[in-house]
N, C-alpha and C positions, 0 to 999 in steps of 0.2 A: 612315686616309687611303685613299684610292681608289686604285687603280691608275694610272691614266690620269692624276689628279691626283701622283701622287709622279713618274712617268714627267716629264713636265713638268718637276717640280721637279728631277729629277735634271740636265736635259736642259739646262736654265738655268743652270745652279749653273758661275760657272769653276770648273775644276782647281786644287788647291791647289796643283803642280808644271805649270810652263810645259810639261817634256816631257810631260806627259800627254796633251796638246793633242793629237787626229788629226785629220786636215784629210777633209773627206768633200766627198762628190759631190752638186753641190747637187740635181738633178733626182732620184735615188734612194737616197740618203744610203750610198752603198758607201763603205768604206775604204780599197778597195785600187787600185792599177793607177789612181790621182790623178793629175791633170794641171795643177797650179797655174795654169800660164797660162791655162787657161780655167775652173779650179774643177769639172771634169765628171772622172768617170771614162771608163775610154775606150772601155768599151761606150757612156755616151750621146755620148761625143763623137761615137762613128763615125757613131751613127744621125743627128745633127744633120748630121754631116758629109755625109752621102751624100743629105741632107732640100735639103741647100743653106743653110743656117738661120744658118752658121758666118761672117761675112763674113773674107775672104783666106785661107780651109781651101781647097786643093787638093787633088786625087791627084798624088800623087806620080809622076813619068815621068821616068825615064832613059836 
């Protein structure tokens, strides 16, 4: 089996355990530093954010 082809199949395949599950970043598939309510990590959130891309993302001001 080919790389790219087992890759795939790995990639599809659910977790035989729920907690296996990582939730990733849809735009760069990161693991880490997740933001569920937008599904982005927050390096691409920033960048959408600062893009305008985000609709009701503000800067924040206090």
């Amino acid at each position: 089996m080919s790389t790219t082809a087992k890759f795939v199949k790995d990639t599809q395949q659910k977790p035989k355990y729920s907690t296996r599950k990582k939730n990733r970043c849809q735009m760069c598939g990161r693991p880490r530093a997740y933001m569920r309510h937008f599904g982005l990590c927050r390096l691409c959130f920033r960048k959408l954010a600062h893009k305008g891309e985000l609709p009701g993302v503000t800067k924040a001001s206090w």
